[in-house]
N, CA and C of each residue as an Amber inpcrd file, in Angstrom:
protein
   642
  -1.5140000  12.9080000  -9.2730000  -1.5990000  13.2890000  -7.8790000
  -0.2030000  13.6120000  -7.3680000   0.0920000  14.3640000  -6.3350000
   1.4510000  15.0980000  -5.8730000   1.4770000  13.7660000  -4.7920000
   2.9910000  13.1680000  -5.0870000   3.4880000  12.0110000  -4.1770000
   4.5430000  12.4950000  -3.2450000   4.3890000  12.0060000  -2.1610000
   5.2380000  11.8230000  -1.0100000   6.3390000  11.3590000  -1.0010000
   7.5140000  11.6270000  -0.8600000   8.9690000  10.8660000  -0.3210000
   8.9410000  10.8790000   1.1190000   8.9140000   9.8520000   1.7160000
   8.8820000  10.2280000   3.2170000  10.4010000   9.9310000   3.7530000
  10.5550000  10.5510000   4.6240000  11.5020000  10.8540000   5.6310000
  11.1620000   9.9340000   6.8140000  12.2570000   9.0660000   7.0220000
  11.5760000   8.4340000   8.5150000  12.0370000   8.7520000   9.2650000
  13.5470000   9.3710000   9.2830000  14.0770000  10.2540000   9.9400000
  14.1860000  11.5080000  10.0320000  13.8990000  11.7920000  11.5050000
  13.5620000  13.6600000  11.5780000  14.5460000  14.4620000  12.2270000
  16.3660000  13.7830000  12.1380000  17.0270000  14.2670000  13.0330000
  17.9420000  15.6660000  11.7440000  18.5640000  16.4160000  12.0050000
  18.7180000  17.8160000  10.8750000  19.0430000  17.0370000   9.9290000
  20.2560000  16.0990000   9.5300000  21.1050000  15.6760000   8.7990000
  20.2850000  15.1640000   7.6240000  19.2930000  14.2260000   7.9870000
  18.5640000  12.9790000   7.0860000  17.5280000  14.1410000   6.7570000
  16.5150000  14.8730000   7.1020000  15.9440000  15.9470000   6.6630000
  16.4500000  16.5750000   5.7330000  17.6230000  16.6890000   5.6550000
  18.5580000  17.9370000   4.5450000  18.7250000  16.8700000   3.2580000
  19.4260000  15.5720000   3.5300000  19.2820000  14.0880000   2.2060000
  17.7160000  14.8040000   1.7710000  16.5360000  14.2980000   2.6610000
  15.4830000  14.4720000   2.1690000  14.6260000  15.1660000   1.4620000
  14.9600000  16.3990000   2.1740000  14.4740000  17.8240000   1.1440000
  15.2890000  18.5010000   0.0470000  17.2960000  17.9670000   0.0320000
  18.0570000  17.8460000  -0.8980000  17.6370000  17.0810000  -2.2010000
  16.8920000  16.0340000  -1.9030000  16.9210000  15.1350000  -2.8220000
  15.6440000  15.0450000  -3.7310000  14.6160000  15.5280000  -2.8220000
  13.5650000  15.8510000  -3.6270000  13.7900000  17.4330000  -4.5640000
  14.2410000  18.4300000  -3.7220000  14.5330000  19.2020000  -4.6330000
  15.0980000  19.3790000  -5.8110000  16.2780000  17.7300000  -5.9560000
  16.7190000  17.8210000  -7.1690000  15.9880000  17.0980000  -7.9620000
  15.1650000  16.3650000  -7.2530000  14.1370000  15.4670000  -8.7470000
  13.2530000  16.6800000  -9.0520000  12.7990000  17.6070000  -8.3750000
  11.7510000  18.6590000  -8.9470000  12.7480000  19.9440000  -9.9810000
  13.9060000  19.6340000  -9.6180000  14.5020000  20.5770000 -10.6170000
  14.4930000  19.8660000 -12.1500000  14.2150000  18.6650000 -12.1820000
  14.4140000  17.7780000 -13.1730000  13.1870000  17.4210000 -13.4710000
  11.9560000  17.9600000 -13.5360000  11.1000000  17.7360000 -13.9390000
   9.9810000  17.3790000 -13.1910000  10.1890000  16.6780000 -12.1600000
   8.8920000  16.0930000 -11.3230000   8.6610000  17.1890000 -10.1570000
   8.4580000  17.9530000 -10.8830000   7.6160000  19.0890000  -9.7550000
   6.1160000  19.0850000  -9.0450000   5.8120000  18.0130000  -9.3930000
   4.8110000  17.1070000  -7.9910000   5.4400000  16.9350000  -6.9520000
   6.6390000  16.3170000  -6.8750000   6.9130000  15.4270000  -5.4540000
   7.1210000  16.5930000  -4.5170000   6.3730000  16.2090000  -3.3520000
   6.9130000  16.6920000  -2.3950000   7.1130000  15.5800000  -1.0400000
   8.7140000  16.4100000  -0.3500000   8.5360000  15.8830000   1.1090000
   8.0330000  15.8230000   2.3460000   7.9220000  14.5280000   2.5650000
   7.5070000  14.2810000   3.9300000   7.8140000  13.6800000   5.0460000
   8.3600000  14.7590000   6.2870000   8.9900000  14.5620000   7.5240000
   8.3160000  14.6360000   8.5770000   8.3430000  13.3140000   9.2690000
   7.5740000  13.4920000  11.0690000   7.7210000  14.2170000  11.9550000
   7.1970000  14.7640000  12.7320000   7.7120000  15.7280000  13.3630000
   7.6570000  14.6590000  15.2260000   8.4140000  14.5390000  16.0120000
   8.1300000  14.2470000  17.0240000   7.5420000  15.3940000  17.9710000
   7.2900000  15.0440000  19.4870000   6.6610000  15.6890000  20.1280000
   7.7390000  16.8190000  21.1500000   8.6500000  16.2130000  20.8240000
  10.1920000  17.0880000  21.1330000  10.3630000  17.9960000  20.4650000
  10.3260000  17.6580000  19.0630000  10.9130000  18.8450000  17.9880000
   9.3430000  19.3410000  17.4690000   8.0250000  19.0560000  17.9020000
   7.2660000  20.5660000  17.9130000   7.0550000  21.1310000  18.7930000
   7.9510000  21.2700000  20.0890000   8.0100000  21.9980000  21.0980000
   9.4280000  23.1020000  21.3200000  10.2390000  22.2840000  20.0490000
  11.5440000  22.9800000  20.2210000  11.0440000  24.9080000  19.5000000
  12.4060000  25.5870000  20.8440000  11.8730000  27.3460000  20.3290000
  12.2560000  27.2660000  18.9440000  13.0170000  27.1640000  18.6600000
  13.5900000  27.8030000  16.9410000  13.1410000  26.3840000  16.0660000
  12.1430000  25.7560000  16.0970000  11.9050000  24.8360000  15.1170000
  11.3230000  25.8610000  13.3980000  10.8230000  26.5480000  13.9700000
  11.0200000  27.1740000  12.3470000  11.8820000  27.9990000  11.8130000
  12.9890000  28.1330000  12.5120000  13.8360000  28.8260000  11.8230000
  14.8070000  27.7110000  11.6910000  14.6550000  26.6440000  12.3110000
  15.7470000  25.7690000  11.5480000  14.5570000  24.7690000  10.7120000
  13.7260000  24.9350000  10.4480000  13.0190000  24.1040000   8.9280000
  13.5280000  25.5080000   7.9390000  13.4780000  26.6730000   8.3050000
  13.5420000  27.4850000   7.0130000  15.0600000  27.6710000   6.6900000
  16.0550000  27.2230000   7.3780000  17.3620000  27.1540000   7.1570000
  17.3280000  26.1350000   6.0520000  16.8370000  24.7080000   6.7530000
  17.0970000  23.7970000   5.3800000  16.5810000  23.9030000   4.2400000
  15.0990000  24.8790000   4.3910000  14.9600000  25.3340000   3.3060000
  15.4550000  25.7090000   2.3940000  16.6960000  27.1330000   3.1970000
  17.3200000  27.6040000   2.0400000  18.6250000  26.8850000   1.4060000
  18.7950000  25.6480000   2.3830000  19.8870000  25.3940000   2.2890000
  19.9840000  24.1180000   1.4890000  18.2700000  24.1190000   1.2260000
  18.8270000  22.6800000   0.2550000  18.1460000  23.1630000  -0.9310000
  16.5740000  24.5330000  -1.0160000  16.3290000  24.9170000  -1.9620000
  15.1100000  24.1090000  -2.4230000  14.9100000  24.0920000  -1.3540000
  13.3990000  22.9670000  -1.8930000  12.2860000  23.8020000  -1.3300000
  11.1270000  24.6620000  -2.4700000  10.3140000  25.3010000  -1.9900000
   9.6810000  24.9190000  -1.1020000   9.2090000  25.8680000  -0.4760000
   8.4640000  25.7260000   1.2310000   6.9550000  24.9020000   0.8590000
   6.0180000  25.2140000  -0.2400000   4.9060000  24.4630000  -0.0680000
   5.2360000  23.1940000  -0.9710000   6.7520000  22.6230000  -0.9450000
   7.2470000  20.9250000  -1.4930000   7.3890000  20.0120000  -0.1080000
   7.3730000  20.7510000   1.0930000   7.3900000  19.8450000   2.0820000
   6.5800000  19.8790000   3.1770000   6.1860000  19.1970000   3.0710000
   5.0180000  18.6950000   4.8370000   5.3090000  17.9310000   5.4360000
   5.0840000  18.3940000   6.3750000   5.6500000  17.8300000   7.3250000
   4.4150000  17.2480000   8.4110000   4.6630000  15.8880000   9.4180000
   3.7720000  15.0810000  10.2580000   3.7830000  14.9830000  11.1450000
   2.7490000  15.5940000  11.9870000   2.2550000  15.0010000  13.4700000
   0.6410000  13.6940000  13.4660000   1.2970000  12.9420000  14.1460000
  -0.1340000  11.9540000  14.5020000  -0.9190000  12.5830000  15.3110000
  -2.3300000  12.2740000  15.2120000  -2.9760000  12.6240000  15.8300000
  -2.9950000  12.6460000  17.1030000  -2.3680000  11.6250000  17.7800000
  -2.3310000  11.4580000  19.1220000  -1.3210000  12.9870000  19.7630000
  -0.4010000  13.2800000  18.9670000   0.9460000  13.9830000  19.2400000
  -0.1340000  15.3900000  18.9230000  -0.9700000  15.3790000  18.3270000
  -1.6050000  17.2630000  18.0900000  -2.6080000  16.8350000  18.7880000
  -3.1380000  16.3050000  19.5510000  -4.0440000  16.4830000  20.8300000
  -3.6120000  16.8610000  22.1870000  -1.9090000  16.1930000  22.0670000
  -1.2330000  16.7800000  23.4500000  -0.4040000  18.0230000  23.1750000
  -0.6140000  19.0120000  21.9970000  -0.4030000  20.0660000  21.7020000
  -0.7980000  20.9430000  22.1990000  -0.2060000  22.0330000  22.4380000
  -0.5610000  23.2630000  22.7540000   0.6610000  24.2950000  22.9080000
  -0.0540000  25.4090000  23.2120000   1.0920000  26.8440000  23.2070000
   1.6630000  26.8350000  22.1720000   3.1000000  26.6860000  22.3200000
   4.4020000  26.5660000  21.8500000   4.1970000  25.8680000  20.5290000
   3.5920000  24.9690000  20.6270000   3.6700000  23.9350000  19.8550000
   2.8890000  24.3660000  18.4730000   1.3360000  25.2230000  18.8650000
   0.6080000  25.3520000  17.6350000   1.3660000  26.5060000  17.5240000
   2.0210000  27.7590000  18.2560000   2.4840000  28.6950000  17.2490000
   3.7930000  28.4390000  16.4220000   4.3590000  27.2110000  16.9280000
   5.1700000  26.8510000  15.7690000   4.2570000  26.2530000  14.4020000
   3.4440000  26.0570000  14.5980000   2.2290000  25.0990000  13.2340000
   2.3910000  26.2840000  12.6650000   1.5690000  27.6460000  13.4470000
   1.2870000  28.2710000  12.7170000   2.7610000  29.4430000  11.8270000
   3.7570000  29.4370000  12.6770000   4.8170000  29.6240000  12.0460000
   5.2740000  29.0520000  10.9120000   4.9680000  27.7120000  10.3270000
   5.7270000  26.9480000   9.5820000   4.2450000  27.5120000   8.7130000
   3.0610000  27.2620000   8.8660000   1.9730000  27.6330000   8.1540000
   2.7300000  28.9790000   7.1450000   3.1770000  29.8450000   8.4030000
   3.2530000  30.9200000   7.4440000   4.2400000  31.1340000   6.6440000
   5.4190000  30.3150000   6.7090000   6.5080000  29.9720000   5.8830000
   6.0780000  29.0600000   4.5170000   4.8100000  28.6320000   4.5010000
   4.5620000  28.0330000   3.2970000   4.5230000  26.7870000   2.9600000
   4.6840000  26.1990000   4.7650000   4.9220000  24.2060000   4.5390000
   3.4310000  24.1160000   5.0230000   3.7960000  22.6160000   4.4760000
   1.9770000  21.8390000   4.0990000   2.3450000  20.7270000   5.8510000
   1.1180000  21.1990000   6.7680000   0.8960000  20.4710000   7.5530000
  -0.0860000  19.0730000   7.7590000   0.2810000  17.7050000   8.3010000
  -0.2900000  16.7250000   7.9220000  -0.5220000  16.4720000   9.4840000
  -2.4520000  15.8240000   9.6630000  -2.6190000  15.3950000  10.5780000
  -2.1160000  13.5350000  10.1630000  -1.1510000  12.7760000  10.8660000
  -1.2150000  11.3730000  10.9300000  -2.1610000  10.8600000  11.4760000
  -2.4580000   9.4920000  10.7850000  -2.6440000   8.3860000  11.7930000
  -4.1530000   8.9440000  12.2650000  -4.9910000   9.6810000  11.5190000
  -6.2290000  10.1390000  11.8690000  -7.2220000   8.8770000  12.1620000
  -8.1410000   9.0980000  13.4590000  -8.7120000   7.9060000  14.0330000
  -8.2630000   7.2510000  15.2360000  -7.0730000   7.5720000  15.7720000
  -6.2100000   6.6200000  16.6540000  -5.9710000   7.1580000  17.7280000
  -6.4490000   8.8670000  18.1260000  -6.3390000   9.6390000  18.9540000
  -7.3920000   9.6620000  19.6060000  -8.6220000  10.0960000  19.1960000
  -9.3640000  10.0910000  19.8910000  -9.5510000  11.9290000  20.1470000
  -9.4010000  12.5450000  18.7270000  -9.6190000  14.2450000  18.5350000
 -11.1510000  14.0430000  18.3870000 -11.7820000  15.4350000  18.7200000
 -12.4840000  15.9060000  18.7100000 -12.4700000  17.1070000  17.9440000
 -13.8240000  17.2770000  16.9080000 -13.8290000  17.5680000  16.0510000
 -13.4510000  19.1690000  16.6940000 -13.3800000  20.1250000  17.8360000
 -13.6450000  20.9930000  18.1780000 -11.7830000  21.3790000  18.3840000
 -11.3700000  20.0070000  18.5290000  -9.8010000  20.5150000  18.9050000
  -9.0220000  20.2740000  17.1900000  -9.5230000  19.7480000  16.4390000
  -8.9910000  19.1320000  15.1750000  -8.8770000  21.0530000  14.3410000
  -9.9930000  21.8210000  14.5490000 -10.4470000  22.9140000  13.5760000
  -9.3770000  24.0910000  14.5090000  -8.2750000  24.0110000  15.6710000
  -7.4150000  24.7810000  15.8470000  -6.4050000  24.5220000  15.0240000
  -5.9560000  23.6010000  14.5110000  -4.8580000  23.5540000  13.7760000
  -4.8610000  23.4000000  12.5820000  -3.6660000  24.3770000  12.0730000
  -3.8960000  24.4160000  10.7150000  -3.1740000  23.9140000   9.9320000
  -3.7500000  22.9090000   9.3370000  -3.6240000  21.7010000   8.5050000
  -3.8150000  22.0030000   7.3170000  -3.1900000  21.0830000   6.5230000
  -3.6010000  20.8970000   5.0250000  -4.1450000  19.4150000   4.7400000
  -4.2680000  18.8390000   5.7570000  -3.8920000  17.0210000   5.2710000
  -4.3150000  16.5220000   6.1670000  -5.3880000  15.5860000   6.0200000
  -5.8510000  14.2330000   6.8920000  -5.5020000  13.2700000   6.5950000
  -4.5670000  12.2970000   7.2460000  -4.6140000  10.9720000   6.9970000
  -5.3060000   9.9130000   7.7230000  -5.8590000   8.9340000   6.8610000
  -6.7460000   8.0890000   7.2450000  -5.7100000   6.9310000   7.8610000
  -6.1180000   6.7030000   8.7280000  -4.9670000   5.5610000   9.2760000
  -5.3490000   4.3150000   8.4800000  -4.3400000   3.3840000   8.4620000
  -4.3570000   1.9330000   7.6000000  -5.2330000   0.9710000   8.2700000
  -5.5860000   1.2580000   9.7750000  -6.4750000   0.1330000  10.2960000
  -7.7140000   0.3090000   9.8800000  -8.1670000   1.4260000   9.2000000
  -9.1950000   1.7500000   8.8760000  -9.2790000   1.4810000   7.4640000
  -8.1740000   1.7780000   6.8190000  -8.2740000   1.6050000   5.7400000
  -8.2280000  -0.4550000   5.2470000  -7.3270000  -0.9230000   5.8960000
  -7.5210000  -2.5130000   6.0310000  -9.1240000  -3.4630000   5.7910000
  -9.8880000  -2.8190000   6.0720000 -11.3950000  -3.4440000   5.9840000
 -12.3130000  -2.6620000   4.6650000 -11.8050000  -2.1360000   4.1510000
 -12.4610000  -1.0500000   2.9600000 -12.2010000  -2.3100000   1.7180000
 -12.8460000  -2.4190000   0.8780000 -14.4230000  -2.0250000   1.4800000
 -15.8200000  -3.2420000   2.2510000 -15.1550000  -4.2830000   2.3310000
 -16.1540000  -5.0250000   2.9800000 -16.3120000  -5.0330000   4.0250000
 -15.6930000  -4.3510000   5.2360000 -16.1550000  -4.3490000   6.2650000
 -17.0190000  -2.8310000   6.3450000 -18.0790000  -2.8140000   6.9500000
 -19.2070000  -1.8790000   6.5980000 -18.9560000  -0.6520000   7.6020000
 -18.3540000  -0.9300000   8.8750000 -17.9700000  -0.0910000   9.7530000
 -16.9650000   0.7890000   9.5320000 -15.7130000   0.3700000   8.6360000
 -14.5840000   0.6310000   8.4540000 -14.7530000   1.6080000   6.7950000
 -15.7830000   1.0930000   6.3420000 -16.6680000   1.8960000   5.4030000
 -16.7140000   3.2510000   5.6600000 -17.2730000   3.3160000   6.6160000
 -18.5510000   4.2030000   6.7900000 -17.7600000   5.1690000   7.5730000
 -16.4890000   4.8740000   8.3270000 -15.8720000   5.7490000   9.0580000
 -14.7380000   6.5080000   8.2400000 -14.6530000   5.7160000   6.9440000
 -13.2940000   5.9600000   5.5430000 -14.1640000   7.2840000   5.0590000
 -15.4790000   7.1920000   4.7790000 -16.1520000   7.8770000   3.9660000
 -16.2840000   9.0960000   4.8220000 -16.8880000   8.8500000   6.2260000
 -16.8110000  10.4840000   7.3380000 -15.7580000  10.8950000   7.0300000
 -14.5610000  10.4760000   7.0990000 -13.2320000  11.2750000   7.4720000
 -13.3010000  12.1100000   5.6630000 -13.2590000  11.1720000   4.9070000
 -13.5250000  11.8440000   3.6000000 -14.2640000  13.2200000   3.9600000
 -15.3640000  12.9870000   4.0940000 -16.6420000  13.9440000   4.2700000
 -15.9280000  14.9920000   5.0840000 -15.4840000  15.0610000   6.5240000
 -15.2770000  16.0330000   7.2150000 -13.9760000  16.6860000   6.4780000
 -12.7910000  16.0510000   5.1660000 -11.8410000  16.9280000   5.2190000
 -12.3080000  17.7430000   4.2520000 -13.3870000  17.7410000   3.6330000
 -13.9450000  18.4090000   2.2110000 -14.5370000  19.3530000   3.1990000
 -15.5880000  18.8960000   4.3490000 -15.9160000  19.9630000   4.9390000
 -15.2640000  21.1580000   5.6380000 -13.6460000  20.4360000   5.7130000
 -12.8160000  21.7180000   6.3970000 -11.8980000  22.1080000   5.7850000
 -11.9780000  21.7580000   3.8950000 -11.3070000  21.9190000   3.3020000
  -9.8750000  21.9610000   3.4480000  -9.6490000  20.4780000   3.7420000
  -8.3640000  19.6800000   3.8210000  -8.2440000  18.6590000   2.7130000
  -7.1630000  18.3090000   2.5790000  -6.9280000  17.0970000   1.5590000
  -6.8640000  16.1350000   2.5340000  -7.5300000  14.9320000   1.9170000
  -7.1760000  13.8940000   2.9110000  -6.5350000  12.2980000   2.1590000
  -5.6980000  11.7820000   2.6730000  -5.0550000  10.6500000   2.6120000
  -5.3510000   9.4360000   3.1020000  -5.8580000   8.2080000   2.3190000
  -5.6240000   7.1870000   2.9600000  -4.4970000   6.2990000   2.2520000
  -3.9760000   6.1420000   4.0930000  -2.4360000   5.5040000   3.9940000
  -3.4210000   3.9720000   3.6800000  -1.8870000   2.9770000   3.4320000
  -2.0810000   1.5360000   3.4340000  -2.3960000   0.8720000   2.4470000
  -2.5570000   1.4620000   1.1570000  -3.7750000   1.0440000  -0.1100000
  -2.8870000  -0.0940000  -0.5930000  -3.8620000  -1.4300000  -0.4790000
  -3.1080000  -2.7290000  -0.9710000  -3.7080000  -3.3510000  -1.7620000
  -5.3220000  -2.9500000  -1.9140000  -5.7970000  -4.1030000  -2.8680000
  -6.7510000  -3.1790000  -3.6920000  -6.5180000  -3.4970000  -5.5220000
  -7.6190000  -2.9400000  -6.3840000  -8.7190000  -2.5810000  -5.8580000
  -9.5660000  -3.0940000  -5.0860000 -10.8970000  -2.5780000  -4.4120000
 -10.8540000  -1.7790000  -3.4120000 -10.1640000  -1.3870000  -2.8790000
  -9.6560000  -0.2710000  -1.8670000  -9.4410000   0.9120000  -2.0940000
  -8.8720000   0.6220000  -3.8470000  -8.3160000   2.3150000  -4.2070000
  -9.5780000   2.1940000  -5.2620000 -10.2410000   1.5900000  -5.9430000
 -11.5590000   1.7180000  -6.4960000 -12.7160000   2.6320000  -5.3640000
 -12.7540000   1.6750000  -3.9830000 -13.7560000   2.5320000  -3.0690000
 -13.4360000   3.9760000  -2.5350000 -11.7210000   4.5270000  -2.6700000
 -11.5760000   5.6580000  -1.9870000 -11.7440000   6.3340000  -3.3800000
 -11.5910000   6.1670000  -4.6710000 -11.3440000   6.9680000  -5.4730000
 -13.1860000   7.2730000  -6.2150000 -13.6450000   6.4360000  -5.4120000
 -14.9890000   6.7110000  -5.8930000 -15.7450000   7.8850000  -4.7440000
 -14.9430000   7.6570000  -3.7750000 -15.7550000   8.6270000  -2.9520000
 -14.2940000   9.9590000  -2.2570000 -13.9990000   9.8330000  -3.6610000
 -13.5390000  11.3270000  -3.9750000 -12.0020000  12.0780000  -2.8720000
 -11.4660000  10.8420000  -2.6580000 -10.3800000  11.3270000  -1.1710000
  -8.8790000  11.4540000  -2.5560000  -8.9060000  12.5080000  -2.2990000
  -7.7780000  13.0500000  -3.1120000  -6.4790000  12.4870000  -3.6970000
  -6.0000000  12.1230000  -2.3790000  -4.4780000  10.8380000  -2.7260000
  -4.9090000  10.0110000  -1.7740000  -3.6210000   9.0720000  -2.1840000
  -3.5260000   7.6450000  -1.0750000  -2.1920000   7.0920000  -1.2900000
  -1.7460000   6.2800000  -0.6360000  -0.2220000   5.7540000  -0.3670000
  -0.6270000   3.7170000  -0.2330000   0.3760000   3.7560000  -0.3610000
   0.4620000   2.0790000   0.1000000   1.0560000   1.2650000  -1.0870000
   1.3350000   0.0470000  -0.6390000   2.0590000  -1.1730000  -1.9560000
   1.2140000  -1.2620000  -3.0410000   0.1630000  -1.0540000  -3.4420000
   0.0160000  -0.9000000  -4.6610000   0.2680000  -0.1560000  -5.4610000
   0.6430000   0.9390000  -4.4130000   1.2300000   1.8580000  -5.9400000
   2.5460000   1.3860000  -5.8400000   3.6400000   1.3090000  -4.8030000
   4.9830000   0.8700000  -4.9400000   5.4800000   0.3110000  -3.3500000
   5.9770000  -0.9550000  -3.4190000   6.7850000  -0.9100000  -1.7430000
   7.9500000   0.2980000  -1.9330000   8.4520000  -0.0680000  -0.3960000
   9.9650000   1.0240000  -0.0580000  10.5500000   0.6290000  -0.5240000
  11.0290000   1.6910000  -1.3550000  12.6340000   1.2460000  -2.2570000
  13.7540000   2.6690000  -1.9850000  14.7000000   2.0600000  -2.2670000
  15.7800000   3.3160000  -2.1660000  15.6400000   4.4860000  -3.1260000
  16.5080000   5.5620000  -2.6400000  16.3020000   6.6640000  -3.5130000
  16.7950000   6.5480000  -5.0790000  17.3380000   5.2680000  -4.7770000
  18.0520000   4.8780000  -6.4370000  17.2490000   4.3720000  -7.3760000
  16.3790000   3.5370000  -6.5520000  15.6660000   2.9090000  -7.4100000
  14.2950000   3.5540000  -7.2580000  13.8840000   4.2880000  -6.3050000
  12.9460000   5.8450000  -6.3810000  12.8020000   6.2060000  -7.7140000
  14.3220000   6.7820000  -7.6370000  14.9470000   7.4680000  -8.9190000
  14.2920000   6.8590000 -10.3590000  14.6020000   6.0790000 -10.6900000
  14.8620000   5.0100000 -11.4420000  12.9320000   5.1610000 -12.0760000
  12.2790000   4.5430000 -11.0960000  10.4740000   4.8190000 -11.7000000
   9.7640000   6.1850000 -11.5740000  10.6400000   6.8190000 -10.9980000
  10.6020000   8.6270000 -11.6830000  10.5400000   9.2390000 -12.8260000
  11.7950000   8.5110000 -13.4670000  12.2680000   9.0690000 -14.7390000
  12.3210000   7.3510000 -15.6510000  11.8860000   6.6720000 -15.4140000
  11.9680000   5.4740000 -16.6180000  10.8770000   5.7150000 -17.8750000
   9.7690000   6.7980000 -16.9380000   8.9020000   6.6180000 -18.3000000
   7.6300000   5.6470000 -18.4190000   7.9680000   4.6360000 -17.3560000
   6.4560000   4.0400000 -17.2230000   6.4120000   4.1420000 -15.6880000
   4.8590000   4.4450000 -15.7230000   4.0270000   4.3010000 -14.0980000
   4.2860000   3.5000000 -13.4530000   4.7750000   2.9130000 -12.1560000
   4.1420000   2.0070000 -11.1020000   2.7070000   1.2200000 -11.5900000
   2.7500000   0.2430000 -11.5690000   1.4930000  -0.7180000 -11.3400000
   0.7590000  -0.0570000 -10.8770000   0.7930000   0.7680000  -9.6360000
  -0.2520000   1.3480000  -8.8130000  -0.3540000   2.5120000  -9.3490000
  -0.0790000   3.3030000 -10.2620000  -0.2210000   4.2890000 -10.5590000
  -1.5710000   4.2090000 -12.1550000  -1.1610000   2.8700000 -13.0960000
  -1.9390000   2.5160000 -13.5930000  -3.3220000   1.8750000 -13.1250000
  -3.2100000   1.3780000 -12.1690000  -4.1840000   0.9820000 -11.4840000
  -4.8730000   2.3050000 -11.0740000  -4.6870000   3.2350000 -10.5900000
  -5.3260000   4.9880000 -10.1580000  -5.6420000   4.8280000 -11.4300000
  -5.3040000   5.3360000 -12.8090000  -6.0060000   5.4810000 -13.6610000
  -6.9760000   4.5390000 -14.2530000  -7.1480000   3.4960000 -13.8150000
  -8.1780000   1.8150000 -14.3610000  -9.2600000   2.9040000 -13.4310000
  -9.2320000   2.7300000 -12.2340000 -10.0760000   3.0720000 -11.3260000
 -10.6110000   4.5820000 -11.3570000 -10.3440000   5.2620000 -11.6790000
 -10.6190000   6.4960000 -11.9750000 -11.4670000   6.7700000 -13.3140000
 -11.3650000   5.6860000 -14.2200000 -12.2080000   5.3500000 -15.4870000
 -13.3230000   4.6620000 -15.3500000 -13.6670000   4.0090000 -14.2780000
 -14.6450000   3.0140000 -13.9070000 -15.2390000   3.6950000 -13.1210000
 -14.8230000   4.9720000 -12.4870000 -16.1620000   5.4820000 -11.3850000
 -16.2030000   7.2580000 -11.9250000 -16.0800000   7.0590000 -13.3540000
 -15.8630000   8.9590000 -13.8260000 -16.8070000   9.0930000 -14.6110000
């Protein structure tokens, strides 16, 4: 599955580390990874926000569909104008757009299908009760359901326990994030289970689970 480096910072400087740095692990072989930067509700309103994502583009050399970039849901419901023709600007430059934090806004399915996305994420409160709580079930599995229906990839963040990534990987949600596959570690030691040659725990664990429901 194509993994995330996230960016927690979205100010130019730490963006350029970020998309610098992934670009050089994909020159080196791991041409999966791509980055991922938040976008606040400031900087998707700013005029030249895509011409300064396509600056760092060129300037750090990290192809345009290696980084996606994040708005929460709450932040693309108070969107508009300005804001989606920058989406759709960066759309057309070739970056992968991510709805966050899906569930927590309170979108409607009618405002969700203006923007153009590549990526649903399932928020972690939802994901936290998977799979024994039956509600938290059943709402993991819609969001599943609706990103196949709008042909999006969708993400659930938070994945902490063997039965969690057993229930999403059985009902078919593309990637997922969280401490089982790895806590936050630095780019050194990033580095380091990149290129050592063996998987993350959680990465073996995706493949246990992927054998048990195939």
């Amino acid at each position: 599955m194509p993994l995330d480096v996230d960016s927690i910072c979205t100010d130019r400087p730490h963006a350029i580390v970020a998309c610098a740095q992934v670009a050089d692990w994909r020159e080196r072989g791991q041409d999966q990874l791509r980055a991922a930067v938040n976008l606040s509700v400031r900087q998707l309103q700013h005029a030249d926000l895509v011409a300064r994502v396509d600056a760092i583009l060129c300037e750090t050399g990290l192809p345009p569909e290696a980084l996606e970039l994040e708005i929460t849901e709450s932040i693309a419901m108070r969107s508009s104008g300005r804001a989606i023709d920058n989406l759709r600007g960066l759309k057309a430059l070739g970056v992968r757009i991510s709805i966050d934090d899906l569930g927590t806004g309170y979108s409607s399915l009618s405002a969700l299908r203006l923007f153009p996305m590549d990526s649903l994420k399932i928020d972690r409160s939802f994901v936290n009760g998977v799979p024994h709580n039956t509600d938290d079930s059943a709402i993991a599995a819609a969001v599943i359901a609706l990103g196949q229906t709008l042909g999006v990839n969708v993400i659930a963040e938070g994945i902490e326990r063997p039965e969690q990534l057993a229930f999403f990987t059985a009902h078919r949600c593309a990637e997922w994030q969280g401490y089982l596959l790895v806590s936050p570690v630095t780019a050194e030691e990033c580095e380091r289970l990149l290129f050592a040659g063996t998987p993350p725990l959680g990465v073996q664990a995706l493949a246990a689970a992927e054998l048990s429901v195939g």
